[in-house]
N, C-alpha and C positions, 0 to 999 in steps of 0.2 A: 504494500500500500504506500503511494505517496501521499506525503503533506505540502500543500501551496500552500508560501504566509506572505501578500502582501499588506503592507503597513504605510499609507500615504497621507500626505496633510493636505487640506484645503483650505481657502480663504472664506470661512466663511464662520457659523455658529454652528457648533455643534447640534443643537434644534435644529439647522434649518439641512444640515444632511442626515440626523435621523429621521425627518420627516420623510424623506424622501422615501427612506430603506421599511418604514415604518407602513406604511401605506402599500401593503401587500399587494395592493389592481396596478401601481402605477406603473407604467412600460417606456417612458420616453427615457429611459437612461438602460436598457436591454436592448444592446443590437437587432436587429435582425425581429424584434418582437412588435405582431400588429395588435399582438393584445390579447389580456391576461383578466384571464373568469379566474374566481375562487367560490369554491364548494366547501361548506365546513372548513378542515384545515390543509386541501388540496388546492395547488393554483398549478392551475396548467396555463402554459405559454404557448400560443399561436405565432406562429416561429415561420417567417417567411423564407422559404427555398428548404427550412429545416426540417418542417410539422409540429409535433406539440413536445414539446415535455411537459411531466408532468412533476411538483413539488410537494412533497407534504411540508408544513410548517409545523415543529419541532416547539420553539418556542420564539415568542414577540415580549419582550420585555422592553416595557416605554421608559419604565423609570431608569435600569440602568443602559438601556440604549443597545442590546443585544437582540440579535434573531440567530435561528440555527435553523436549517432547513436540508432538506433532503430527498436530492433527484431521486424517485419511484418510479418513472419512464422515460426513457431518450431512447432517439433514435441510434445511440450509440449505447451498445452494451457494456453497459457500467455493474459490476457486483456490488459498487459500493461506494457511494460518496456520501456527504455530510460537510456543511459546510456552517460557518459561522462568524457574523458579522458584528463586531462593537466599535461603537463610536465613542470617543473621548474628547470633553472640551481641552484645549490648554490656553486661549484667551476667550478675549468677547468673540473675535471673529476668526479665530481657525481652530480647526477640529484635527483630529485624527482619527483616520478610517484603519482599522484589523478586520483582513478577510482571511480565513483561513478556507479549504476545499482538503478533504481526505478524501482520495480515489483510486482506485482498485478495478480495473487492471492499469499497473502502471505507465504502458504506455499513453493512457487517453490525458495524462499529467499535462502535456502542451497547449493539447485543446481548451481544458479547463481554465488553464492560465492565461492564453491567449482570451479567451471571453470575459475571464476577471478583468484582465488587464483595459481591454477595448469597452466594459462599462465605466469605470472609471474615467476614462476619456471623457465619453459625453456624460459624467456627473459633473466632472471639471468644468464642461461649457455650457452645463445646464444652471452652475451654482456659484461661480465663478466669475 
């Protein structure tokens, strides 16, 4: 099993990027995503060129700014991921983002990253 940990800062409030991650429908910072139903604690993503995956949500905690969630279908055969997001203030206006992704088989490691990495991008130009 691989572990991805990236760790980046933003110019902004720590509220105003957990709102972001917090807000489980929202899709304009998911590449490639036309858009995201949530059923109880399942959100599948309408995944343009890709189909769905599908997430269960693990846990949303607002107070200390963490989610943990967990690909349950892709179109890429995964035995195992789990991933986990917390937000940190360290002023008024920037934050730090912890993503971590645990995935099994370990080649699908790049793909993973590559997609952590390219949502980040449009948070940056979403919040930035």
């Amino acid at each position: 099993m691989k572990l991805i940990k990236i760790q980046k800062k933003f110019n902004c409030s720590a509220d105003d990027l957990w709102n972001l991650f917090s807000d489980v429908t929202r899709s304009d910072w998911v590449p490639f995503a036309k858009d995201i139903l949530l059923e109880d604690n399942i959100r599948t993503f309408v995944m343009d060129g890709v189909g769905e995956i599908k997430e269960q949500i693990i846990d949303l905690n607002n107070e200390k700014k963490t989610l943990s969630y967990s690909v349950i279908k892709s179109p890429a055969p995964l035995n195992h991921h789990l991933a986990k997001i917390s937000v940190l203030a360290e002023a008024e206006n920037r934050a730090t983002l912890i993503w971590t992704s645990e995935v099994e088989p370990d080649h699908f490691e790049q793909l993973i990253k590559d997609g952590m990495e390219s949502s980040i991008t449009l948070i940056k130009k979403i919040l930035e």
